[in-house]
C-alpha positions, 0 to 999 in steps of 0.5 A, spaced: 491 519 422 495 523 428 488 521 432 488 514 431 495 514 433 494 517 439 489 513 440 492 506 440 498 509 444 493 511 449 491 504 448 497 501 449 497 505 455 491 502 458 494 495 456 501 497 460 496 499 466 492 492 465 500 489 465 502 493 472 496 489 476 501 482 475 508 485 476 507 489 482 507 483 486 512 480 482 518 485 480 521 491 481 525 491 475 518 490 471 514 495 474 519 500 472 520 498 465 513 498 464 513 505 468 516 507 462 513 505 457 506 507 460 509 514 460 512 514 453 505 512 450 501 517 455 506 523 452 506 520 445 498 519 445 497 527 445 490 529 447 492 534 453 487 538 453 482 532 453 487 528 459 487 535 463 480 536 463 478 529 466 485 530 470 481 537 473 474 534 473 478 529 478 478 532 486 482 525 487 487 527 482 488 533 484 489 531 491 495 527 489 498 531 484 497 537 489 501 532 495 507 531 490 507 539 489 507 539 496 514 536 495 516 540 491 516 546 496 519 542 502 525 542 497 527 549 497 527 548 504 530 541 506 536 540 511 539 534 507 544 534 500 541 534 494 542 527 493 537 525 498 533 531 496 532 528 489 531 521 492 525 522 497 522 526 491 523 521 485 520 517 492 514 521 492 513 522 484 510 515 485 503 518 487 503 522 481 500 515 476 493 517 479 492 523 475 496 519 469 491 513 470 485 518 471 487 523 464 487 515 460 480 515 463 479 506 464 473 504 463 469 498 468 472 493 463 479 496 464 480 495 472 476 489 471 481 487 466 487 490 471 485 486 478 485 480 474 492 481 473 492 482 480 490 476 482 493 472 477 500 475 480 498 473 486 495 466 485 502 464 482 505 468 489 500 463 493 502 457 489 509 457 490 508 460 497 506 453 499 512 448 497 516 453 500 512 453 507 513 445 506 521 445 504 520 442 497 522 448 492 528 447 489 533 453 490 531 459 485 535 466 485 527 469 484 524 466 490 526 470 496 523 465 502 525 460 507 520 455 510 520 458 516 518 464 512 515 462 506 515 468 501 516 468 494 518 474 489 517 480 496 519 480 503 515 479 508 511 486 508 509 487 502 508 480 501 503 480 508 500 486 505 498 484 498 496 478 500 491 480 505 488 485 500 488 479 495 484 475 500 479 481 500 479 482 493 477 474 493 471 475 499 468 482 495 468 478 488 465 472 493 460 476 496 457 478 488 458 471 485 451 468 482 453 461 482 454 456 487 459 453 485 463 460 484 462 462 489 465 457 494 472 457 489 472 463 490 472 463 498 476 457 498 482 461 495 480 467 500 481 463 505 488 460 503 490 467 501 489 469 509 492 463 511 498 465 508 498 471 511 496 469 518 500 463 519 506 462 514 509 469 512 512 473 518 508 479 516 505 483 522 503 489 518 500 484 513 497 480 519 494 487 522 492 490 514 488 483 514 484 483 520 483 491 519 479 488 511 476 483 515 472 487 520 471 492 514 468 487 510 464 484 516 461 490 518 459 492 509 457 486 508 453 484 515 452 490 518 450 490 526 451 483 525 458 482 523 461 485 529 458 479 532 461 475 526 468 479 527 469 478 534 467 470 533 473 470 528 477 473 532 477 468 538 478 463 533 484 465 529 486 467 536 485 459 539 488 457 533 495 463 534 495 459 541 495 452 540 499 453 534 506 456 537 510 456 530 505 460 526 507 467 524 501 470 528 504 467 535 511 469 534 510 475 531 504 478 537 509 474 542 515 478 539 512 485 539 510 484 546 518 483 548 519 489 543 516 494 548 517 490 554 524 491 552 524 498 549 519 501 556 526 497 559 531 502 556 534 496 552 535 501 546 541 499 543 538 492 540 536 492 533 529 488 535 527 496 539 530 500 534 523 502 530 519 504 537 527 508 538 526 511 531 519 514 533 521 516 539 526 520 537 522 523 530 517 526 535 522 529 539 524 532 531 516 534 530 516 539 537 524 541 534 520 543 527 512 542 528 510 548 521 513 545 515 519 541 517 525 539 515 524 539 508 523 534 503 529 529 503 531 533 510 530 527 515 535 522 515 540 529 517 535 532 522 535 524 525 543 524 525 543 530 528 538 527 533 542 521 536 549 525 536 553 522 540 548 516 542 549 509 541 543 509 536 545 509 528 542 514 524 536 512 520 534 514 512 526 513 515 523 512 521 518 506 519 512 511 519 509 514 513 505 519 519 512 521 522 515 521 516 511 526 513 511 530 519 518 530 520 519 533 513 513 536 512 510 538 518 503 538 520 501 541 513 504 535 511 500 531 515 494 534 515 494 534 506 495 527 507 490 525 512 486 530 507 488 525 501 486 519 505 479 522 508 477 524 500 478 518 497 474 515 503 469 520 502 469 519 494 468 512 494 461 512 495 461 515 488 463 510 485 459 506 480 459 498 482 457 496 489 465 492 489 469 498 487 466 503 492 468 497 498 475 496 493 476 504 494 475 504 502 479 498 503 485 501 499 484 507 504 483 502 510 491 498 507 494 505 507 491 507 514 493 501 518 500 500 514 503 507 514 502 506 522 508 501 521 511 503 515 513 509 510 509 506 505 509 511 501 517 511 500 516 504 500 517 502 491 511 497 492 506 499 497 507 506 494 506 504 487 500 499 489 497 505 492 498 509 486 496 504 481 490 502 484 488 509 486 488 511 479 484 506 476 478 506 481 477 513 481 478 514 474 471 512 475 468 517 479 461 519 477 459 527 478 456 529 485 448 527 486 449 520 482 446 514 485 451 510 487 
């Protein structure tokens, strides 16, 4: 009887798995009570010796667990206090779903099932975007936007970004449908998804992830030939950018102009030039500590020490999940998450379904573009998207030599 115990739990796990798809986008307080729960029924569904050996026969969760290992070892050397040692720890044990995913081993139903949620999640977000964007959506404590920048249950980032990838989501399953009819609904709403992001919300990490998945689709989807379409679409979005000044994708190209003109100017106290200051000054920390860094956790004290004396605040992260690593890790933390982020592209192409390798691939192509802006893996939502959807997909690696 212990074992049909063990697997309703481990099943209940999967349906909590299904569950985060939808409050990703949606809540941070959810996510972590379903954290929760997934834990509690992974560990109360026994089977480790089961869990372990698909957790060992899986090269991208190894990776993952062995980047939060990695971690760990920073810790014993960090120049920070044990409080932001523990924090940036509990940061970087988001990574370690992947391998909790993988034991539970989810089947082609499951993801199916656990994107579903996604875009539901996503769809209800577009929804309520709209009447935000126009001004007619009554004051709800839940919704975090304004009409000039129109998001819903996130900021601007992780709205932009979940979005483009649900745009993606949208053309990919677009790109697979038999009929006529769905294949058009499914465009319309990948079409009102990217919109969204390049002309209502104030994203350009979204703006930038998008074109990034657009181009990648294009040139799956049509080769040689999607470069030409790629190109053609981006003097169109920019035609559109110029001869709408008010969308976000004007402002916001318009506005990183005068960031760096005005950062190359020394105008370095404003608040507009304090992400291309914080590089600048983590770089200066790299060369200080360019091995193994300052240790997990060490970052914000190796930073205030940096700008001692300046007019510069003190920063707990510099915008950049590179630089971040870098600085605390060293170029053995950069080269082991580059590592992570090359294996799970090469990996793709083992995957079963055409859609989940382009899935796969686009997940990578997100983390690359984001963590050039952002320290997406000390971010709660990005981090914990990477993560979900990691495991999930990669759960279903087959072994070497199988037709893809």
């Amino acid at each position: 009887m212990a074992w049909i115990a063990g697997d309703r739990l481990n099943r209940a796990a999967l349906w909590i798995a299904v569950a985060l798809g939808f409050s990703i986008p949606v809540s941070t307080a959810l996510d972590g009570l379903l954290l929760a729960a997934l834990l509690v029924c992974w560990v109360a569904g026994g089977r480790f010796r089961e869990k372990w050996g698909a957790i060992r026969g899986n090269a991208v969760a190894l990776a993952a667990a062995a980047f939060f290992l990695l971690h760990v070892a920073g810790a014993a050397y960090s120049h920070g206090s044990v409080r932001e040692i523990l924090h940036a720890l509990d940061k970087a044990a988001t990574i370690l779903l992947v391998p909790v995913l993988v034991s539970l081993q989810p089947g082609e139903e499951w993801r199916r099932r656990a994107l579903v949620a996604l875009l539901a999640a996503l769809a209800l977000t577009l929804a309520l975007s709209f009447p935000v964007w126009f001004g007619v959506m009554p004051e709800l404590d839940f919704i975090k936007g304004y009409p000039y920048d129109p998001v819903v249950f996130k900021k601007k980032i992780g709205h932009g970004v979940l979005m483009a990838f649900g745009a993606f989501v949208l053309a990919l399953a677009a790109r697979e449908a038999t009929g006529a009819r769905q294949r058009a609904l499914l465009w319309l709403f990948a079409g009102l998804a990217a919109f969204n992001v390049f002309f209502m919300v104030w994203s350009r990490t979204g703006q930038l992830v998008l074109i990034a998945l657009a181009l990648h689709f294009l040139l799956v989807a049509f080769g040689r030939r999607g470069v030409l379409v790629a190109a053609a679409a981006g003097m169109v979005i920019g035609a559109a950018a110029y001869l709408i000044p008010s969308s976000s994708l004007h402002v916001r190209v318009l506005a990183t102009v005068k960031e760096y003109n005005d950062w190359r100017a020394g105008k370095t106290d404003r608040l507009v030039n304090a992400r291309l200051e914080a590089w600048s000054n983590s770089v200066q920390i790299v060369r200080e500590h360019p091995l193994a860094g300052v240790g997990t956790g060490g970052f914000g004290a190796a930073y205030a020490k940096q700008v001692e004396g300046t007019s510069m605040p003190p920063l707990e992260q510099p915008e950049n999940q590179y630089l971040l690593t870098t600085v605390q890790l060293g170029a053995v933390g950069l080269a082991a998450l580059l590592a992570l982020f090359a294996l799970q592209w090469h990996l793709a192409a083992r995957l079963a379904m055409r859609a989940e390798v382009d899935l796969a691939r686009g997940l990578v192509i997100l983390m690359l573009v984001g963590c050039l802006f952002n320290s997406f893996l000390s971010d709660h939502t990005q981090a914990l998207f990477h993560a979900w959807l990691s495991g999930l997909l990669y759960a279903g690696l087959r072994p070497a030599g199988g037709r893809t």
